[in-house]
Each structure stands twice: as structure tokens, then as C-alpha cells.
C-alpha positions as CSV (number, residue, x, y, z in Angstrom):
1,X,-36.0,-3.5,13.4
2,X,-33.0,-1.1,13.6
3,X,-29.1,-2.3,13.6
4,X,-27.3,-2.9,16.9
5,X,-24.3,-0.9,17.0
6,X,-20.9,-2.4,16.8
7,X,-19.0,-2.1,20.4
8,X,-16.0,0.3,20.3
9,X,-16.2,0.5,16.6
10,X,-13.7,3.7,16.4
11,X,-11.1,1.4,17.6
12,X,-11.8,-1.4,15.2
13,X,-11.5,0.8,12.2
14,X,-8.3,2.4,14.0
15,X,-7.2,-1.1,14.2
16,X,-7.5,-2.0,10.8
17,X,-6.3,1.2,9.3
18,X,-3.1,0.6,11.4
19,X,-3.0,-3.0,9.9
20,X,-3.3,-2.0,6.6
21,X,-0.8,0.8,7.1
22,X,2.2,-2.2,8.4
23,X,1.1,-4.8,5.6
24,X,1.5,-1.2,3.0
25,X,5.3,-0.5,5.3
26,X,5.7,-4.7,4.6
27,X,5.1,-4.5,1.0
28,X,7.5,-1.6,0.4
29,X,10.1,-3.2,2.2
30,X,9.9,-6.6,0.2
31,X,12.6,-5.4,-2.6
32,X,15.1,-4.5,0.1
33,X,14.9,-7.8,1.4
34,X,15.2,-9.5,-2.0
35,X,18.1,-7.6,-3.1
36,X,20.6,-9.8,-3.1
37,X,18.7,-13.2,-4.4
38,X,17.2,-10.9,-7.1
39,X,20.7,-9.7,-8.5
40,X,22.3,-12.9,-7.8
41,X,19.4,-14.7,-9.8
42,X,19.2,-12.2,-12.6
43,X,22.8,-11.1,-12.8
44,X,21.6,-7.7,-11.7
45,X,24.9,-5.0,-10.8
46,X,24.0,-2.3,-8.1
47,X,23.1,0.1,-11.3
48,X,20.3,-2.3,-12.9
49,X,18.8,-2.6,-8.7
50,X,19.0,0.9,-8.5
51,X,17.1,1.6,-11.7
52,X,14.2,-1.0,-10.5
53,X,14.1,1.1,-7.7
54,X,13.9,4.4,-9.3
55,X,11.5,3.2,-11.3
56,X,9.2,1.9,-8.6
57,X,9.0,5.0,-6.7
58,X,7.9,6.9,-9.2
59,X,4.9,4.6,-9.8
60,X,4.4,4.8,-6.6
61,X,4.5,8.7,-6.6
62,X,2.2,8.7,-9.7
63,X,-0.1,6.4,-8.1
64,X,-0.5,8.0,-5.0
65,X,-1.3,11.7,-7.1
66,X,-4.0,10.1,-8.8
67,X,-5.6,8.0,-6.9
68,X,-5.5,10.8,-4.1
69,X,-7.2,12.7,-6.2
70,X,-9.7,10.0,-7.3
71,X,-10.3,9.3,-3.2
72,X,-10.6,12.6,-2.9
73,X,-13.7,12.7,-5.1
74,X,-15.1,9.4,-3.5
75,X,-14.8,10.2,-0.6
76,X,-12.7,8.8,2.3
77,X,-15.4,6.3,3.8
78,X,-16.3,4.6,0.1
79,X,-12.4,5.0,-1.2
80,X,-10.8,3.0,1.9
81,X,-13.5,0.5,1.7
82,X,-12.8,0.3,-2.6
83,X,-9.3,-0.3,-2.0
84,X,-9.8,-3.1,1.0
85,X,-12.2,-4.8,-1.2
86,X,-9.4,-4.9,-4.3
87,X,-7.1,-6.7,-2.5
């Protein structure tokens, strides 16, 4: 017994690339919108925001060399589907 193909199965992995790629766009933008209940709560002045910024992107930046490079040697297929099931 052999496995029916899935119908237009390019455009349902297109699909839920490009939905993982907004909830990714959502997540980054989360601290922006937080900014003023997070300095208001914390007594945070533009300087101590900006540092939690700084220091987010750079994370971010390390994160995304070495987990490139661990994708890299997973491959694309197995990676993607590592990360999906992680969430």
C-alpha cells in the first residue's frame, strides 16, 4: 500500500513557512510594543531599554550564526521540522 500524496503540498509548506516567518516578525516586535509599560513598571530610563535591546540583538545574532551552521549540517528539511517541533 503506497501513501496518497498530499494535494498542492508546495503551497502548504509555502504557507506555513510564511506563517512561521510573521509569528518570527511578531515576536521581534513584542519589546517595541512593551516599551513604555516595561520602563514605567521597572523604572527603566531610555538608556537601561536601550541596553535590553542591545543586548537582545546580539543573542539573536549569535543565535542565528550557530544554529545556521547547525541547520546547515542537518539539513534544511530535518532542521525546519526540529525547530517547529520545539515550539
Amino acid at each position: 500500500m503506497s501513501a496518497r500524496p498530499i494535494p498542492n503540498l508546495r503551497w502548504w509548506i509555502g504557507a506555513l513557512l510564511f506563517l512561521s516567518t510573521v509569528i518570527n516578525y511578531m515576536d521581534r516586535q513584542t519589546l517595541a510594543l512593551l516599551a513604555p509599560f516595561l520602563k514605567q513598571e521597572y523604572h527603566w530610563t531610555n538608556t537601561d531599554y536601550a541596553n535590553l535591546l542591545i543586548v537582545f540583538r546580539v543573542g539573536y545574532s549569535l543565535g542565528q550564526a550557530v544554529f545556521g551552521r547547525v541547520l546547515d549540517r542537518l539539513g534544511t528539511r530535518r532542521g525546519i521540522s526540529l525547530t517547529v517541533l520545539s515550539y
